[in-house]
C-alpha positions as CSV (number, residue, x, y, z in Angstrom):
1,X,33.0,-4.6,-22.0
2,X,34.0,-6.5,-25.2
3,X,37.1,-6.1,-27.3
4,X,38.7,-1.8,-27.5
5,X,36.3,-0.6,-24.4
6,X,33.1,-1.7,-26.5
7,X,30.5,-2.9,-24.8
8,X,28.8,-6.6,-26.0
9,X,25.6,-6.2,-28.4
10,X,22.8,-7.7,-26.3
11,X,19.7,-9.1,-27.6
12,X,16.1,-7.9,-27.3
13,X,13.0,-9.7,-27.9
14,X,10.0,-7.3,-28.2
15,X,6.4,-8.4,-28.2
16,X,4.2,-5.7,-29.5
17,X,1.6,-5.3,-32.2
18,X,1.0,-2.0,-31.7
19,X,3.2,0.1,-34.2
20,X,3.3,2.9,-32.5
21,X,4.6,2.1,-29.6
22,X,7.3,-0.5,-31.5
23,X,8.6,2.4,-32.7
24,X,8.7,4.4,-29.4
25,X,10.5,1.6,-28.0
26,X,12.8,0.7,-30.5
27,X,14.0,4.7,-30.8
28,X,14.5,4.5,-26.9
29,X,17.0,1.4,-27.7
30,X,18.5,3.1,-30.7
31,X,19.9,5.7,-28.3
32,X,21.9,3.6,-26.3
33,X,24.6,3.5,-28.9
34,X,23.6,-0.3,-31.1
35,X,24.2,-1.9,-27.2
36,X,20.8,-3.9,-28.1
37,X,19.5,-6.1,-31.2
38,X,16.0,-5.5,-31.1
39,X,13.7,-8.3,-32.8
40,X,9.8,-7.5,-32.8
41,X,7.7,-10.3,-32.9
42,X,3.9,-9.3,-33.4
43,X,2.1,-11.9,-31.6
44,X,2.8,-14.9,-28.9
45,X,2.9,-16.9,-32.2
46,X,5.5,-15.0,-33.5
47,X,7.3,-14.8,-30.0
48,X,6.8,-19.0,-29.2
49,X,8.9,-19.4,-32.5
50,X,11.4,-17.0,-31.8
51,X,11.9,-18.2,-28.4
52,X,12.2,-22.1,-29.6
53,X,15.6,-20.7,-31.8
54,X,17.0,-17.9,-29.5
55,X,17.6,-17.0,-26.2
56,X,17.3,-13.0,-25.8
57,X,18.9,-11.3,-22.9
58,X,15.7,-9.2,-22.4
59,X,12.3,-10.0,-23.3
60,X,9.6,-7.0,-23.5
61,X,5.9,-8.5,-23.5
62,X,3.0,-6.3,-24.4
63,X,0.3,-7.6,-21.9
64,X,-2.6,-8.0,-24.7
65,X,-2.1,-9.5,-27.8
66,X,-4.6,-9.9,-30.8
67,X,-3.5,-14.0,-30.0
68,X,-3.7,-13.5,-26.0
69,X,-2.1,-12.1,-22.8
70,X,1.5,-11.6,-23.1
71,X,1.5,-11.8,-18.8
72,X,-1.0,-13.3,-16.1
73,X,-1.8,-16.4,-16.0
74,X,0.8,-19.7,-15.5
75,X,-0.8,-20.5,-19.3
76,X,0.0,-17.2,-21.2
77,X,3.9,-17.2,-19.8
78,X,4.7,-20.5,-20.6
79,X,5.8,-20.0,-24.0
80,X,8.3,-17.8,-22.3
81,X,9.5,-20.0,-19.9
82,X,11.4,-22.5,-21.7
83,X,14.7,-20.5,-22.0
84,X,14.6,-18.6,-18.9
Protein backbone atom coordinates (compact mmCIF):
# COMPACT_ATOMS: atom_id res chain seq x y z
CA UNK A 1 0.00 0.00 0.00
CA UNK A 2 1.37 3.57 -0.51
CA UNK A 3 1.11 6.60 1.70
CA UNK A 4 -2.73 6.84 4.01
CA UNK A 5 -3.74 2.98 3.15
CA UNK A 6 -3.64 3.87 -0.70
CA UNK A 7 -2.65 1.50 -2.81
CA UNK A 8 0.39 2.44 -5.63
CA UNK A 9 -0.94 3.47 -9.24
CA UNK A 10 0.35 0.66 -11.41
CA UNK A 11 0.93 0.88 -15.06
CA UNK A 12 -0.81 -0.88 -17.93
CA UNK A 13 0.28 -1.23 -21.44
CA UNK A 14 -2.60 -2.32 -23.67
CA UNK A 15 -2.17 -3.55 -27.20
CA UNK A 16 -5.43 -3.48 -29.08
CA UNK A 17 -6.78 -1.93 -32.19
CA UNK A 18 -9.96 -3.04 -31.82
CA UNK A 19 -12.09 -0.23 -30.20
CA UNK A 20 -14.49 -2.03 -28.86
CA UNK A 21 -12.83 -4.14 -26.90
CA UNK A 22 -10.27 -1.14 -25.63
CA UNK A 23 -13.11 0.12 -24.21
CA UNK A 24 -14.33 -3.11 -22.56
CA UNK A 25 -11.07 -3.46 -21.08
CA UNK A 26 -10.27 -0.15 -20.01
CA UNK A 27 -14.03 0.03 -18.13
CA UNK A 28 -12.96 -3.36 -16.35
CA UNK A 29 -9.64 -1.32 -15.08
CA UNK A 30 -11.68 1.81 -14.30
CA UNK A 31 -13.43 -0.22 -11.62
CA UNK A 32 -10.66 -1.04 -9.66
CA UNK A 33 -10.66 2.34 -8.08
CA UNK A 34 -7.52 4.43 -10.60
CA UNK A 35 -5.12 1.25 -9.15
CA UNK A 36 -3.92 1.07 -12.96
CA UNK A 37 -2.71 3.71 -15.70
CA UNK A 38 -3.87 2.33 -18.69
CA UNK A 39 -1.90 3.40 -22.03
CA UNK A 40 -3.32 1.83 -25.42
CA UNK A 41 -1.03 1.46 -28.06
CA UNK A 42 -2.72 0.46 -31.47
CA UNK A 43 -0.23 -1.55 -33.11
CA UNK A 44 3.30 -3.41 -32.23
CA UNK A 45 4.67 -0.06 -33.70
CA UNK A 46 2.99 1.79 -31.35
CA UNK A 47 3.82 -0.71 -28.48
CA UNK A 48 7.95 -1.17 -29.62
CA UNK A 49 8.00 2.68 -28.97
CA UNK A 50 6.26 2.68 -25.88
CA UNK A 51 8.28 -0.16 -24.50
CA UNK A 52 11.83 1.50 -25.58
CA UNK A 53 10.60 4.62 -22.88
CA UNK A 54 8.58 2.73 -20.16
CA UNK A 55 8.50 -0.30 -18.36
CA UNK A 56 4.67 -1.22 -17.55
CA UNK A 57 3.83 -3.52 -14.66
CA UNK A 58 1.37 -5.42 -17.01
CA UNK A 59 1.36 -5.66 -20.58
CA UNK A 60 -2.03 -6.85 -22.39
CA UNK A 61 -1.24 -7.99 -26.16
CA UNK A 62 -4.02 -8.53 -28.56
CA UNK A 63 -2.82 -11.63 -30.54
CA UNK A 64 -3.42 -10.06 -34.24
CA UNK A 65 -2.50 -6.82 -35.11
CA UNK A 66 -3.14 -4.92 -38.47
CA UNK A 67 1.22 -4.83 -38.17
CA UNK A 68 1.47 -8.65 -36.91
CA UNK A 69 0.98 -11.21 -34.06
CA UNK A 70 1.07 -9.66 -30.77
CA UNK A 71 2.13 -13.54 -29.36
CA UNK A 72 3.61 -16.81 -31.12
CA UNK A 73 6.48 -16.83 -32.56
CA UNK A 74 10.25 -15.95 -30.76
CA UNK A 75 9.97 -12.91 -33.65
CA UNK A 76 6.62 -11.30 -32.82
CA UNK A 77 7.51 -11.11 -28.82
CA UNK A 78 10.73 -9.68 -29.06
CA UNK A 79 9.75 -6.27 -29.11
CA UNK A 80 8.38 -7.13 -25.74
CA UNK A 81 11.19 -8.71 -24.36
CA UNK A 82 13.65 -5.98 -23.75
CA UNK A 83 12.14 -4.70 -20.36
CA UNK A 84 10.96 -7.84 -19.05
Amino acid sequence: MGVGGRHQQCSMLLVEDEEAHVELICRSFEETSGRWAVTVARSLREARNYLNAECPELVIVDPLLPDGRGTGSSSSAAPFRKNF
